[in-house]
C-alpha positions in Angstrom: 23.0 -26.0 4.9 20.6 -23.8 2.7 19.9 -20.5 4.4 15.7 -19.6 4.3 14.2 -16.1 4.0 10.5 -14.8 5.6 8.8 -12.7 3.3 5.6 -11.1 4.8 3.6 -10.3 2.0 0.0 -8.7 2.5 -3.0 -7.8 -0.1 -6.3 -5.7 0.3 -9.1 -4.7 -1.1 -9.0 -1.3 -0.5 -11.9 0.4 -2.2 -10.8 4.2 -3.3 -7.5 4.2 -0.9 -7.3 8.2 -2.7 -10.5 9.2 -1.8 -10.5 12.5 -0.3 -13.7 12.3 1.7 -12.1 9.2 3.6 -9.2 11.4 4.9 -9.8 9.5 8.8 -10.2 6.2 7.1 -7.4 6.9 4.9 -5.1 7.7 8.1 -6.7 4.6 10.0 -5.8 2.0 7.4 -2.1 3.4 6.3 -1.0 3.2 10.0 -2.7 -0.5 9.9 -0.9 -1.5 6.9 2.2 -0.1 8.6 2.1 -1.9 11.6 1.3 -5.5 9.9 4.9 -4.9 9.0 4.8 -6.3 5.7 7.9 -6.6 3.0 5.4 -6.6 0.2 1.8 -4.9 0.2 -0.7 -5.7 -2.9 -3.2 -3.5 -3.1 -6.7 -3.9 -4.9 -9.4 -0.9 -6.3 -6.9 2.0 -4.8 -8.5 4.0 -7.6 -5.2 6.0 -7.1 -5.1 8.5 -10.0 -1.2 9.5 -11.7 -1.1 12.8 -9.5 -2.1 10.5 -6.0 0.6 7.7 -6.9 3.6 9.7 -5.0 1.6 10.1 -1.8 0.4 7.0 -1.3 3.5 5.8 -1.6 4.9 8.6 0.9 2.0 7.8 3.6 2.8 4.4 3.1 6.5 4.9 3.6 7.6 2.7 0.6 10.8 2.4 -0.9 9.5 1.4 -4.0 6.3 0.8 -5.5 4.7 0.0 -9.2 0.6 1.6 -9.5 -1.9 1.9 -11.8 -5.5 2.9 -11.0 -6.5 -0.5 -10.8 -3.8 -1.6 -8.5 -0.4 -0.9 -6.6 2.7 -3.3 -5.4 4.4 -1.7 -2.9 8.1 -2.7 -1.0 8.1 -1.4 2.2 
C-alpha cells in the first residue's frame, strides 16, 4: 500500500511585497500568508531588491527560500 503526501502549495500576486510605504499592508499579508499554512509559497512582482531578500524571508518565517526581484519560492 503506497503511502500519499499533502503538499499545500500557495501563489500570489503580490505587487511590491518590499515596499516600505506598505509597512501595515506588509504586516497584514505576511500574517495571512502564515496562517494559510502553506508548505510551499510562490510569490509574483515582490519587487524584493538583494538587500530585502533576508527579511522577507525572516517575516515570512521560511526555512528556505530562492528570490529574485521578479519572484520568490519560499518553504515554509
Amino acid at each position: 500500500r503506497e503511502k500519499s503526501t499533502v503538499i499545500k502549495i500557495g501563489s500570489l500576486n503580490c505587487r511590491s511585497l518590499s515596499s516600505s510605504s506598505n509597512i501595515n499592508n506588509r504586516h497584514h499579508l505576511t500574517n495571512f500568508l502564515r496562517s494559510q499554512k502553506c508548505d510551499i509559497l510562490t510569490l509574483q512582482k515582490p519587487h524584493a531588491s538583494l538587500e530585502y531578500q533576508p527579511a522577507l524571508s525572516k517575516v515570512l518565517k521560511s526555512h528556505s527560500g530562492c528570490w529574485s526581484y521578479y519572484c520568490g519560492i519560499v518553504s515554509l
